[in-house]
C-alpha positions as CSV (number, residue, x, y, z in Angstrom):
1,X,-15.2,-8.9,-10.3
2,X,-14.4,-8.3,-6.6
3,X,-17.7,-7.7,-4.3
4,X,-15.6,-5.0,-2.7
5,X,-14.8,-1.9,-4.1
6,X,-11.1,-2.0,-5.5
7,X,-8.6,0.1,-4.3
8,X,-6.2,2.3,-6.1
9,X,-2.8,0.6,-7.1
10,X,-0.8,-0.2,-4.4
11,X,2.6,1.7,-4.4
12,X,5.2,-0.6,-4.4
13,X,7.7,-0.6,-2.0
14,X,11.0,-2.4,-2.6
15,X,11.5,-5.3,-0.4
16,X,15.2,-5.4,1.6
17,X,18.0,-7.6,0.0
18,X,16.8,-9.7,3.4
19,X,13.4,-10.0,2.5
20,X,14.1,-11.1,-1.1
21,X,16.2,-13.4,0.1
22,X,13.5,-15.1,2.3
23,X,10.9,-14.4,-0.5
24,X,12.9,-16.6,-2.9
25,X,13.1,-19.7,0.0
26,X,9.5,-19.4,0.4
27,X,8.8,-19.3,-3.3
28,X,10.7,-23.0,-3.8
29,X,8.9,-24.3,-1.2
30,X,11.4,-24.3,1.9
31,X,10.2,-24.6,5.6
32,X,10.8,-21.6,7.7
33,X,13.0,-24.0,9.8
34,X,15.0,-25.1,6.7
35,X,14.8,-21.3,5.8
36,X,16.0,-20.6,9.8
37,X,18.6,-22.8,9.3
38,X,20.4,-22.3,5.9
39,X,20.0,-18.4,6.4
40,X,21.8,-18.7,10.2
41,X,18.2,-16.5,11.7
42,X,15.3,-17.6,13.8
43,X,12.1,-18.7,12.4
44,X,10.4,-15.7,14.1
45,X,12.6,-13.7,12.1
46,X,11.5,-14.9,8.7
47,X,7.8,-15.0,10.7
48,X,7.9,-11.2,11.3
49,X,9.9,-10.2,8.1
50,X,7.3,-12.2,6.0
51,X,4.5,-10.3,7.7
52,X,6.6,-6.8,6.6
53,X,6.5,-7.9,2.9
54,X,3.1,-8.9,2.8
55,X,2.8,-5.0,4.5
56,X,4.6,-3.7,1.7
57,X,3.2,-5.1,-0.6
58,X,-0.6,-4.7,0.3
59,X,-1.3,-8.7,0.3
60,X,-2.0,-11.4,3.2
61,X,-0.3,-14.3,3.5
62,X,2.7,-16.1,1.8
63,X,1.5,-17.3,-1.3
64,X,0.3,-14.0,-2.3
65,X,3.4,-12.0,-1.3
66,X,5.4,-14.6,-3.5
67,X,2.7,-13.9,-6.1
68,X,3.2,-10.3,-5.4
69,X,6.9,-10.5,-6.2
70,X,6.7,-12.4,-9.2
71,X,4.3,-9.5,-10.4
72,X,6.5,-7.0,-9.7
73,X,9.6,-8.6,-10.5
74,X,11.0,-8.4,-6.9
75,X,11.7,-12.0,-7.6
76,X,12.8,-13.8,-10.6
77,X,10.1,-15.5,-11.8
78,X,10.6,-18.6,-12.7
79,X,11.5,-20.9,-16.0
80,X,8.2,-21.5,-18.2
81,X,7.4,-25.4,-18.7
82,X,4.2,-26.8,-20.1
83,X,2.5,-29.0,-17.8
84,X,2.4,-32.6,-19.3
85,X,-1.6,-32.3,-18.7
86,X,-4.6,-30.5,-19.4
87,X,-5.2,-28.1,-16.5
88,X,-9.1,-27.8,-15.5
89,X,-11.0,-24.5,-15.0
90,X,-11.8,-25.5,-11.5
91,X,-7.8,-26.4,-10.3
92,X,-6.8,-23.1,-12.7
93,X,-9.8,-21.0,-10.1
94,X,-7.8,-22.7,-7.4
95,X,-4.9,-22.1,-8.6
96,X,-5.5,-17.8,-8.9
97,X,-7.6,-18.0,-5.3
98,X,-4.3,-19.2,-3.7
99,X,-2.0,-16.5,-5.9
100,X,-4.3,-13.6,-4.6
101,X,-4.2,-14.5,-0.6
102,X,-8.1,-15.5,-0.7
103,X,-8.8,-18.1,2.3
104,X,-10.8,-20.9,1.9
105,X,-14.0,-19.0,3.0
106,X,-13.1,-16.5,0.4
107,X,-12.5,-19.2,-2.2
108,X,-15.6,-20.7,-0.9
109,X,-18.1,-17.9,-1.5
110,X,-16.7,-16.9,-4.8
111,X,-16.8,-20.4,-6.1
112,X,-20.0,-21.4,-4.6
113,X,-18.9,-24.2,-3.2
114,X,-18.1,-25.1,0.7
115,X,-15.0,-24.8,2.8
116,X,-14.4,-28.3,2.9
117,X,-14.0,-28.5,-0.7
118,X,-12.2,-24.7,-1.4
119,X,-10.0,-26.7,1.1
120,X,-10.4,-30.1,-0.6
121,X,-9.4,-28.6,-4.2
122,X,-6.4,-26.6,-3.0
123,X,-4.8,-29.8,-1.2
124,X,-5.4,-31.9,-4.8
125,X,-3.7,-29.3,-7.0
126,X,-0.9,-29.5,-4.4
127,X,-0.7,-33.1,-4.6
128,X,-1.3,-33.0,-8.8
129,X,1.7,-30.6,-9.2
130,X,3.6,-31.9,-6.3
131,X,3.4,-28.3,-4.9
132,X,5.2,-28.7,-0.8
133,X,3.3,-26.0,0.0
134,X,0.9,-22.7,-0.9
135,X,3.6,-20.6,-1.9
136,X,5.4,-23.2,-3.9
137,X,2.1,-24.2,-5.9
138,X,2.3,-20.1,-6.5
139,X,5.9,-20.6,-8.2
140,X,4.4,-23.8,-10.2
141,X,1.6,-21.6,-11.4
142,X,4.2,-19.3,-12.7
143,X,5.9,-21.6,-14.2
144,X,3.2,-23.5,-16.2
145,X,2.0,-20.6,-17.4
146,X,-1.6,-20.7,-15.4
147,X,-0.1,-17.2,-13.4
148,X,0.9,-14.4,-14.5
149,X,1.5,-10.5,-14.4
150,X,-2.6,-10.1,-15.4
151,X,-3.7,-11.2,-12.3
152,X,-3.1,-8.2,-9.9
153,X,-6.1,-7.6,-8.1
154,X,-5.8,-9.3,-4.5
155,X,-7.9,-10.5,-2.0
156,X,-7.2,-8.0,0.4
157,X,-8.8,-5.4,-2.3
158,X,-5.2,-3.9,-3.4
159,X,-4.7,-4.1,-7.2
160,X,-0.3,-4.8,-8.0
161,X,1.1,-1.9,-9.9
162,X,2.7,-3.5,-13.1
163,X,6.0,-2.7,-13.6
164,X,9.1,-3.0,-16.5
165,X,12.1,-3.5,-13.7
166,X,15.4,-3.4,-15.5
């Protein structure tokens, strides 16, 4: 349980067709320039339109607002595939800190451990899954089954609103 008092639900509000779009590049582990590139826009674009998703939706940072959609079903989540290993408690606590938007002093704190290991940890559990980046070990967690819709209380202290999208 958070050390801060929650907050109510955050109200969802839909992303643009734009943002999705971006959202879903993010999510398989693109590069904003590759994402600059293949969508025709700058990277401060997807820079600016990132930081009015993770507004939306009441997170920080780019692996939680792909967590966030995934959770809300702004973005498809993706296919489930058992990992070929046994996943640890300490890469699954990983694994959530980066889904919520914690940073490493976050991670660090609630773990008990230091920065240079929250920081450590995260970089091996990219490397183990062969995750390009935050947001992409997010879609991997999805995937193999370590994330999903029951973890909805974020780092910034908002709590994702569940909901049956058609």
């Amino acid at each position: 349980m958070s050390a801060r008092p929650a907050r109510p639900p955050a109200t969802l509000l839909d992303l643009t067709p734009a943002q999705v779009r971006i959202a879903n590049k993010i999510a398989q582990g693109q590069s904003t320039e590759t994402i600059a590139s293949d969508l025709t826009i700058t990277a401060g674009t997807i820079n600016v339109q990132m930081k009015h998703c993770g507004r939306k939706l009441g997170v920080r940072g780019r692996a939680a607002v792909v967590h966030a959609c995934f959770v809300t079903e702004q973005l498809h989540r993706p296919e489930k595939a058992a990992f070929p290993e046994p996943v640890s408690d300490a890469e699954i606590t990983t694994w959530r800190m980066v889904a919520t938007g914690a940073t490493s002093k976050d991670y660090a704190q609630k773990a008990g451990i230091s920065r240079d290991e929250a920081l450590r940890r995260v970089r091996a559990l990219r490397e183990r899954v062969k995750a390009d980046n935050d947001p992409h070990l997010v879609t991997l967690g999805w995937r193999y089954e370590v994330l999903d819709e029951s973890l909805v209380e974020m780092a910034s202290g908002t709590v994702l609103p569940v909901l049956a999208r058609k």
